[in-house]
Each structure stands twice: as C-alpha cells, then as structure tokens.
C-alpha positions as CSV (number, residue, x, y, z in Angstrom):
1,X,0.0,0.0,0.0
2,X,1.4,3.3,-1.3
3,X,-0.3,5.5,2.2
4,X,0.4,4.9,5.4
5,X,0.0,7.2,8.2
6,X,-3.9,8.6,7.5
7,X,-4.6,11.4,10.3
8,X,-7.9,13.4,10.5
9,X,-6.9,17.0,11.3
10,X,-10.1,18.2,11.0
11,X,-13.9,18.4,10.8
12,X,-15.5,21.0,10.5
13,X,-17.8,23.5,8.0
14,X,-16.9,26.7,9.5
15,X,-15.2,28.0,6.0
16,X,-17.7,28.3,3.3
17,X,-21.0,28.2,5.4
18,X,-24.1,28.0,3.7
19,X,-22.4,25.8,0.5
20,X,-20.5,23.1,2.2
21,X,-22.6,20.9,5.4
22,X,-19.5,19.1,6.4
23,X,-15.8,19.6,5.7
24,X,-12.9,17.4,6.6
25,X,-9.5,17.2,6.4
26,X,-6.8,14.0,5.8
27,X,-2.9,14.1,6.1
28,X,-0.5,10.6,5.1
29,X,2.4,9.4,3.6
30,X,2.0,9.0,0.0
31,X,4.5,7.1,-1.4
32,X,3.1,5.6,-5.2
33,X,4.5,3.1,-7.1
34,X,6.2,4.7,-10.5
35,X,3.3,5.5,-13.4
36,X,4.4,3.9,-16.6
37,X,3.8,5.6,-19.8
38,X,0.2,6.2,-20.4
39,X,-0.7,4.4,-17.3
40,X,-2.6,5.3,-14.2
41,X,-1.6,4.5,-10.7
42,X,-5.0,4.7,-8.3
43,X,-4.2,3.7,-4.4
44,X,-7.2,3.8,-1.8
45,X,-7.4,5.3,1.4
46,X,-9.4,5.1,5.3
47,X,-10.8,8.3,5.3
48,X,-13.6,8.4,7.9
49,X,-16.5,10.8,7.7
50,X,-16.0,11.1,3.9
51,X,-19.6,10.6,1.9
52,X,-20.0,9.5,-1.8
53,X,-20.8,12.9,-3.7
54,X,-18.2,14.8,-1.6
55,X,-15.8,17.6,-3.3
56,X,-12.3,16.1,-3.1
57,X,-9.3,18.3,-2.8
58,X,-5.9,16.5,-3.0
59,X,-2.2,18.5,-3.1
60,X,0.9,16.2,-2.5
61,X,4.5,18.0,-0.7
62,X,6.1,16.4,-4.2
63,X,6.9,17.9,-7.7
64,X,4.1,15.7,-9.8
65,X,6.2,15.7,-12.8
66,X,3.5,16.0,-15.4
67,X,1.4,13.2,-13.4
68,X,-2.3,14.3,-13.1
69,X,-3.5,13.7,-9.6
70,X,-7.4,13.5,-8.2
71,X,-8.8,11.8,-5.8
72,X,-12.7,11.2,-5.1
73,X,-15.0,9.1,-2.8
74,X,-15.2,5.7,-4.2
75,X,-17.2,4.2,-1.0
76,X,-18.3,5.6,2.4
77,X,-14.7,6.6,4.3
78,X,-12.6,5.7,1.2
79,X,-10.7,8.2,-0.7
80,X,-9.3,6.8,-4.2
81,X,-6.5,9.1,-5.6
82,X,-5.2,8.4,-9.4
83,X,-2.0,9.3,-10.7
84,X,-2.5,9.3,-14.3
85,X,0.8,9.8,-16.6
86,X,0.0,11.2,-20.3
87,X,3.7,11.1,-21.1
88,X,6.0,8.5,-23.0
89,X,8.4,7.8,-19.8
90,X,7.6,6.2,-16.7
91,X,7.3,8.9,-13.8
92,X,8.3,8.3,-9.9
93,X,7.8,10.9,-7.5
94,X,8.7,9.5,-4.5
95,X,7.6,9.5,-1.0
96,X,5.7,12.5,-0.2
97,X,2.9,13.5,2.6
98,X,-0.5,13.7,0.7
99,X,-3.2,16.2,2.1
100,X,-6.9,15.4,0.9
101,X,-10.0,17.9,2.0
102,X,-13.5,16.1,1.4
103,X,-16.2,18.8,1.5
104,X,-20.1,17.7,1.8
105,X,-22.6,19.7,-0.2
106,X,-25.9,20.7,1.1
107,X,-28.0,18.7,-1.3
108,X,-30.6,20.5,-2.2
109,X,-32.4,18.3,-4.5
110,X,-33.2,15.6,-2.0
C-alpha cells in the first residue's frame, strides 16, 4: 500500500458556510508506485467521515512531474486518488505527505 499514516486533522464547515454541510480534512504518507507511460496508478485510502458525492481536494509536498493527480470518494470513508501519466516515460515521484479535504454539499435536491 502506497499510504500509510492517515490522520484526520479536521472536521469541520466553518469555512464556506451556507455551501459546504461538512468539511474534513486528511494528512498521510503517500508514497506511489512509479506511473508507466500512459498508465494510471490509483491507491485507496481510510478516510472516515467522507460521503460519496463529496468535493475532493488533494495536493501532495512532491513535484508531480507531469502526473495528473485526483482523488474522489469511491465508498463511504474511502478516498481513491489516481495518478494518471499522459507522457511516454515512466514517472516516480517519491515519497511524499498527501493532504486530501472532502467537503459535503448541502444537497438541495433531495
């Protein structure tokens, strides 16, 4: 597994009142596996109050190269972030720390 060391830092909706019902916030260890050309790396984290539908804000401490990076809720308290490499050499950016910001929208539609 390519994260280790998931801590909630915090939870909260204080920011952005009246858009966002819930916000919280993730630090780890990211460390991914090199993305081969034209390839995608995905890895999953525990992130525990995240909700399917959430906004999903992700920003590593590593210079991504080129890589493309997201991340969204692929299950109740699982992040998934993809590295996705459009280039024609395989890309390794090492061990970095990975912070990811889930942000609940008031659903207004029922």
């Amino acid at each position: 597994m390519a994260i280790t060391s998931i801590q909630k830092i915090r939870h909260e909706a204080a920011q952005f009142r009246g858009v966002f019902e819930d916000i919280c916030e993730y630090e780890a260890v990211y460390d991914p596996d090199s993305v081969g050309s034209n390839a995608t790396v995905t890895d999953t984290i525990a992130a525990p109050g995240a909700e399917m539908g959430d906004v999903v804000l992700v920003s590593v401490t590593a210079d991504l190269q080129g890589l493309i990076l997201v991340g969204n809720v692929s299950s109740a308290d699982v992040v998934t972030l993809t590295l996705a490499n459009t280039s024609a050499g395989a890309i390794n950016i090492g061990s970095c720390n990975v912070h990811i910001v889930c942000m609940t929208p008031y659903h207004v539609l029922g």
